[in-house]
N, C-alpha and C positions, 0 to 999 in steps of 0.2 A: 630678166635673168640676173639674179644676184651672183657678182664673183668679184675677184681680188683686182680687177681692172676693167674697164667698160668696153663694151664693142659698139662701135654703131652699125644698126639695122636700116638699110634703107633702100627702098624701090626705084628702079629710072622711072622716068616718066615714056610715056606710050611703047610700054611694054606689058605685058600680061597681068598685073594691076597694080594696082596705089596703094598707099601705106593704109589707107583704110582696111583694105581687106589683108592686108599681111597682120593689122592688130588682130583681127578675125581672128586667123590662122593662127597667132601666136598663142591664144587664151581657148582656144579648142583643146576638150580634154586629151585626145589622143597624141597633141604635141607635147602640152602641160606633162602628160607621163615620159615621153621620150624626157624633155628635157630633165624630172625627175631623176630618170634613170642616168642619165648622163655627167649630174650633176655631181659632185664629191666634194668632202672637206679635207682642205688644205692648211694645216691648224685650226683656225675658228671660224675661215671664211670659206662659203660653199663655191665652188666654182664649175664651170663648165669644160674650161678649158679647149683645146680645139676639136673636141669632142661637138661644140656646136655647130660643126660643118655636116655633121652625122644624123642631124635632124633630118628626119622628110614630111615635108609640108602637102598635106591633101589636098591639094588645087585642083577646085570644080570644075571637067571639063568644057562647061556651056559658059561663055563667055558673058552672056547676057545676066548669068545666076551670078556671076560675078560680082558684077554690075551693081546688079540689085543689092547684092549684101553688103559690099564696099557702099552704099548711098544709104543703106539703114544706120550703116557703123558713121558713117559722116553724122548724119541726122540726131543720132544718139548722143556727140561727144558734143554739135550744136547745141543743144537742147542743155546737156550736161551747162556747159560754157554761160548760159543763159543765163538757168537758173542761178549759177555763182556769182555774175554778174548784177544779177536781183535782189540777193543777200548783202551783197558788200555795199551796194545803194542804200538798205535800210540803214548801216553801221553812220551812212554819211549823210 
């Protein structure tokens, strides 16, 4: 979320899920649009303002689908992390 000041975004722990699945949630089109729409410019910086409390995030009933998608999004940013890790060794 680009604006004129930072908010942190952050999940408790054993509650209904982990940061993993809230990146999910965050880069799902139908949030991406809210956010779009939410978003304005404030001279040259777009902001959200607390217009970002107005989001609503589609949180999958079934616990378990959860789960599973929070463990892909883990596995994806591993992998991600890896590979960079792999690259930066060739440099050295």
């Amino acid at each position: 979320i680009i604006q004129s000041h930072l908010v942190k975004i952050t999940t408790l722990k054993n509650k209904l899920f982990d940061s993993y699945y809230l990146l999910y949630l965050l880069n799902l089109a139908i949030v991406q649009k809210q956010v779009k729409k939410y978003t304005f410019t404030q001279g040259t910086i777009p902001t959200i303002a607390n217009k970002f409390f107005e989001i609503i995030l589609p949180i999958h009933k079934n616990n378990n689908r959860i789960k599973e998608i929070s463990s892909k999004i883990k596995k994806i940013i591993d992998q991600k992390n890896h590979t960079k890790k792999l690259i930066n060794d060739i440099y050295q």
